[in-house]
N, C-alpha and C positions, 0 to 999 in steps of 0.2 A: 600948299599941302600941309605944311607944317602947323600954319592958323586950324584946319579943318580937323586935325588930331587934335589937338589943344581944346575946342571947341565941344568933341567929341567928351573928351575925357572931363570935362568940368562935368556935362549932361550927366554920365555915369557916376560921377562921385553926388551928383544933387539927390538921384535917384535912391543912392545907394543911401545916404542923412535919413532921408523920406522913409525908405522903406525899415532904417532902425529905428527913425521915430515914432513911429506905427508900431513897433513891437514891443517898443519901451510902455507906452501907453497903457496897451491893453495888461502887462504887469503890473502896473500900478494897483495900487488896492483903493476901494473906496469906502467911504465912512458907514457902513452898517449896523442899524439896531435892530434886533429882534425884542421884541414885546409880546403880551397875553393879554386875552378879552375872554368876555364870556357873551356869548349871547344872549340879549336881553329878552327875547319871547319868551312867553309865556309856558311851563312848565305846569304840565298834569294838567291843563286847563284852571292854568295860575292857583293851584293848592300849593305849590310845590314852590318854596323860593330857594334857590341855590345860593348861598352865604359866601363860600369861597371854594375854591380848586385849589390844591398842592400837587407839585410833579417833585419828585425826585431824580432828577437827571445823573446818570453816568456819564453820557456825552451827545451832542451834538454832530453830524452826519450830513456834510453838505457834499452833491451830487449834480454840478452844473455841465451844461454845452453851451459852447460859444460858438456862435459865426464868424465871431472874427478870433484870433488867440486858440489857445490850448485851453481843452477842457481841464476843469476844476475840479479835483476832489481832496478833500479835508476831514480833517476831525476835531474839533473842538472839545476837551475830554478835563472833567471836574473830578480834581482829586481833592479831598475827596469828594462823594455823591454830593452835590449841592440840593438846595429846595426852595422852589420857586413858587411863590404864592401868587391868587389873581380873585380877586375880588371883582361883582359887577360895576362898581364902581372907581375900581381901581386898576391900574393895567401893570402893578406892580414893578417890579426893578427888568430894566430892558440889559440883554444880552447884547453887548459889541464884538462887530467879525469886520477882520480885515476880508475883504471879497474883491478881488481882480475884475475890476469897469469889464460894461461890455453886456451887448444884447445875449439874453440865454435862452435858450429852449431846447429843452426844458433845465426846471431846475429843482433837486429834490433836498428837504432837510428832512434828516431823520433823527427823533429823538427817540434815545436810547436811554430806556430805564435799567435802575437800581433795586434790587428787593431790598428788604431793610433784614438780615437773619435773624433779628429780636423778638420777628414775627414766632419764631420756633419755639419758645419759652412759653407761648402761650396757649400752644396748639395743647398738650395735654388734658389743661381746663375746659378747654372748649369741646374736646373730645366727651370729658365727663362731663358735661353738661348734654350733650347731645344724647347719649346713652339716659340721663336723667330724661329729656325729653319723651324718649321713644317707650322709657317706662309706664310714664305717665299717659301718652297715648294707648297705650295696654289696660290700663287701671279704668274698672266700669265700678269703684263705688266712688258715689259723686257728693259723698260725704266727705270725703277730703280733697277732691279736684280744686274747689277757692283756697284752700292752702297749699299745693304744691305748684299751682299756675300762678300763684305770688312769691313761693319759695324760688323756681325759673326763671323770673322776670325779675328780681332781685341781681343773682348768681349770675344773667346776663348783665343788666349795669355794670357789675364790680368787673367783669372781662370785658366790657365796652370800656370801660375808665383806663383796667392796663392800658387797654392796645393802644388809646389816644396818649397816654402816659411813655408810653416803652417804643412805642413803633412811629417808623416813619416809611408809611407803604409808597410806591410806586406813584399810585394816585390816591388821592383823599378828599373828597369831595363833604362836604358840609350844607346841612337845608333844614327848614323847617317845613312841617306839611300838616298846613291848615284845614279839620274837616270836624264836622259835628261840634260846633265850638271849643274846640282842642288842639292842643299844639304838640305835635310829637317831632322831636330831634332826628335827623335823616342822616346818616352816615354810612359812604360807602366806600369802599380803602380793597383796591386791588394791590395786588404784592408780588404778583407772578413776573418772570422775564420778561418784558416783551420790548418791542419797538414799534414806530409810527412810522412810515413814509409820508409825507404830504410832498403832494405837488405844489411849488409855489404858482400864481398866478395873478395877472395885473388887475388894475382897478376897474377894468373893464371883462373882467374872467375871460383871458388870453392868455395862455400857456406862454408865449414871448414876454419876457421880462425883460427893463433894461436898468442896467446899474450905472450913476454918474458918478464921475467926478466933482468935487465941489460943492455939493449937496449932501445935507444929510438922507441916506436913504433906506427905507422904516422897512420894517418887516409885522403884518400883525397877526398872530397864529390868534384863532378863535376856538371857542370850543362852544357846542350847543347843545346843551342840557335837552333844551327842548326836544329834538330828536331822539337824544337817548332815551327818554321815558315815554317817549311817544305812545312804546306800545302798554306803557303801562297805565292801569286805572284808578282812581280813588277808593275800590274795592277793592284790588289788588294791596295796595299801602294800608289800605284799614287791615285787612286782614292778616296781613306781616306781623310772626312773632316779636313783641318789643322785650325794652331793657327798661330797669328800673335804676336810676341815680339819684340821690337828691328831690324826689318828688318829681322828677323830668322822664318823660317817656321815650325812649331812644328806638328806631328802624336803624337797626344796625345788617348792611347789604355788606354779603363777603360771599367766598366760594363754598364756604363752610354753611353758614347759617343766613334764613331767608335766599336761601341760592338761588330761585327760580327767577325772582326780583334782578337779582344782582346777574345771572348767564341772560338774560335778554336783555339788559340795560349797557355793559359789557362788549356784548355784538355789536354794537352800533357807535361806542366810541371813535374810534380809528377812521371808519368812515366818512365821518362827519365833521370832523378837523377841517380847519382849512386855514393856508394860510395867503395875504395877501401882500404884496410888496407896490410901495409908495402906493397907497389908496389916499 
């Protein structure tokens, strides 16, 4: 009787190792990078090349389930605002997260932007400049229209040049866009609050993701221009009031100015994010 207690109790204490070491486990953290892409298709039906993407992050926003373990929630938060650059041929400086192993589903990162308040300083100019605008759409003698639509397109450069100069918006998108044998500078710089949810998802686009131990395991947020200006035309961009700097013709896309450009391009950001883990 005494052997069959004995016997008992070793079972129960084997169990009891087992089932801490099973807990231990799934607390472990595993080795995570997060990185930036751009998508390589074609834009505006290739007039359109996108140069680089900037974010401004405040913080980072991870929202996991596990099957096995405790659900995951974190924040990862840059003091200050960090800026993260992403070239198409560069996938720029990767972000490391300790992330607790273990199959998820689902799993959300959310970046949280920064506005930059330097943007305030400008707003004034831009206001008198708009007002200058709206004068000159009023004005039917067309004896001075070729000098006040160069005086515009001037007074726009030197406020395209602060804002690259002073501001560091949210996002900041850079391109040129190729048409009629010309080259016009494509700039477009959101600055408002917002955040992104993206769902993460496998290389196989399955919501179940799993995170190892032992391995490095990648994270690659995309972004696709292509989409965004989907809806847009090469008559639409021709048509877009420019800026004048240095002999250089600037599309300068904001909420302010060219807005219709920039509220349809805008809409379609967020959407179209995606990010992918170990592809």
């Amino acid at each position: 009787m005494k052997r069959i207690d004995t016997s008992i109790a070793v079972l129960l204490i084997s169990i009891s190792v087992l089932l801490s070491g099973c807990k231990e486990d799934y607390t472990l953290p595993v080795d995570f990078r997060l990185g930036f892409s751009i998508d390589k298709k074609p834009v505006v039906n290739g007039s359109l090349t996108i140069e680089s993407i900037s974010l401004r992050l405040n913080s980072i926003n991870i929202q996991g389930y596990r099957e096995i373990g405790e659900d995951v929630f974190f924040k990862r938060t840059f003091n200050p605002p960090e800026v993260f650059a992403v070239s198409p041929n560069s996938s720029g400086e990767t972000i490391k997260f300790d992330i607790p192993q273990g199959v998820y589903n689902p799993i959300f990162f959310t970046l949280v932007f920064q506005p930059d308040a330097n943007e305030a300083q400008l707003l004034d100019d831009i206001e008198e400049w708009l007002e200058k605008l709206d004068d000159d759409d009023d004005d039917d003698d067309d004896d001075d229209d070729d000098d006040d639509l160069d005086e515009l397109q001037e007074d726009l450069g030197e406020i395209i040049d602060d804002y690259l100069d002073k501001v560091k918006p949210c996002i900041l998108v850079k391109g040129r866009f190729s048409s009629n044998m010309t080259v016009k500078h494509v700039i477009l710089a959101i600055n408002d609050p917002l955040s992104f949810q993206i769902l993460s998802l496998d290389r196989n686009n399955d919501r179940e993701v799993i995170l190892e131990k032992g391995i490095v395991n990648t994270g690659n947020l995309k972004f696709d221009p292509s989409y965004w200006f989907s809806v847009i035309t090469p008559e639409m961009l021709n048509n877009a009031f420019i800026g004048l700097s240095d002999n250089k013709q600037y599309i300068f896309l904001s909420k302010y100015i060219n807005s219709n450009i920039y509220n349809a391009v805008f809409n379609r950001i967020e959407e179209s994010t995606s990010l992918t883990i170990n592809e």
